[in-house]
N, C-alpha and C positions, 0 to 999 in steps of 0.2 A: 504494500500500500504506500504509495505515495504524498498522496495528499498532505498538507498543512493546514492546521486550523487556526486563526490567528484571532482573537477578540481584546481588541482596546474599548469595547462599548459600556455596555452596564453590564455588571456582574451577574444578576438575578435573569437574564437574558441565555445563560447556559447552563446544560446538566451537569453538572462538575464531576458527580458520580458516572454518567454515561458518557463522557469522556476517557478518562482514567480506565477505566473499562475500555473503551475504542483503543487507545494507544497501549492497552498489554495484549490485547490479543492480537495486536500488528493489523488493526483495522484500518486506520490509519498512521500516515507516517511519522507527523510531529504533531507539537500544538506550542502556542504560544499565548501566554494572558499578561495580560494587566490589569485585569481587574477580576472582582473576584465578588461570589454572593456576598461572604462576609468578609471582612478586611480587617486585623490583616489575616490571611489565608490559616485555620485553624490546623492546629499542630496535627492532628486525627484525620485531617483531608487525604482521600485515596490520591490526589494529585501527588503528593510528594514521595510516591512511588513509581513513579514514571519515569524516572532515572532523566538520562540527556537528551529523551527524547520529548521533552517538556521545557521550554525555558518561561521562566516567571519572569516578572519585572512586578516593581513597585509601584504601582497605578502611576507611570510618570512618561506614558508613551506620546503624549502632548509638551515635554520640554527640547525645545527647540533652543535656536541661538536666542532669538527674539522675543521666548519665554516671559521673562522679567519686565521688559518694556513693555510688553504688550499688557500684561497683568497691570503696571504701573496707568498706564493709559487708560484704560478700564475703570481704575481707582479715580484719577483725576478727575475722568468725565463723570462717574459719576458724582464726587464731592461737587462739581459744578453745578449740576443738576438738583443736585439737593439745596446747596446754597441760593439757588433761583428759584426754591420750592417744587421743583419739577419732580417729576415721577423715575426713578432711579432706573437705567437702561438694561440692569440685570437684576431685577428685583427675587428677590426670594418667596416662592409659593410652597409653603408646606404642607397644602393639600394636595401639591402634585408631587411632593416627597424632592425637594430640594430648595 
């Protein structure tokens, strides 16, 4: 099996158990994540028997060169926007769970 499965999206969006599963029985060939149901990835997760054919990352598949400016930039506009009373450009909805 060849295949790669690679997920930088939301965590709760894969089987983690029906992976783990897929890459020992050579269903597929690799997988890659950064993110994970729960974070950070519990010690008892079947993933971390996957040997090399799993690489993990730290949810940080979004840090670029331009990373930190661009987070800064985001920050400025919105203190502007606040300071103008205006409605912040990335507002937090915790009924849609962020």
């Amino acid at each position: 099996a060849g295949a790669t499965f690679i997920s930088i999206g939301r965590g709760s969006a894969v089987n983690e158990a029906a992976l783990a599963m897929a890459l020992l029985r050579n269903q597929i060939g690799a997988a890659a994540l950064d993110v994970f149901e729960e974070e950070p990835l519990p010690d008892d997760s079947p993933l971390w028997s996957c040997g090399d054919r799993l690489l993990l990352t730290a949810h940080n598949a979004d840090y670029t060169d331009s990373y930190f400016q661009l987070g800064w930039d985001v920050w400025a506009a919105n203190f502007e926007r606040h300071l103008r009373g205006e409605p912040l450009a990335t507002p937090v909805d915790i009924s849609a769970g962020y």
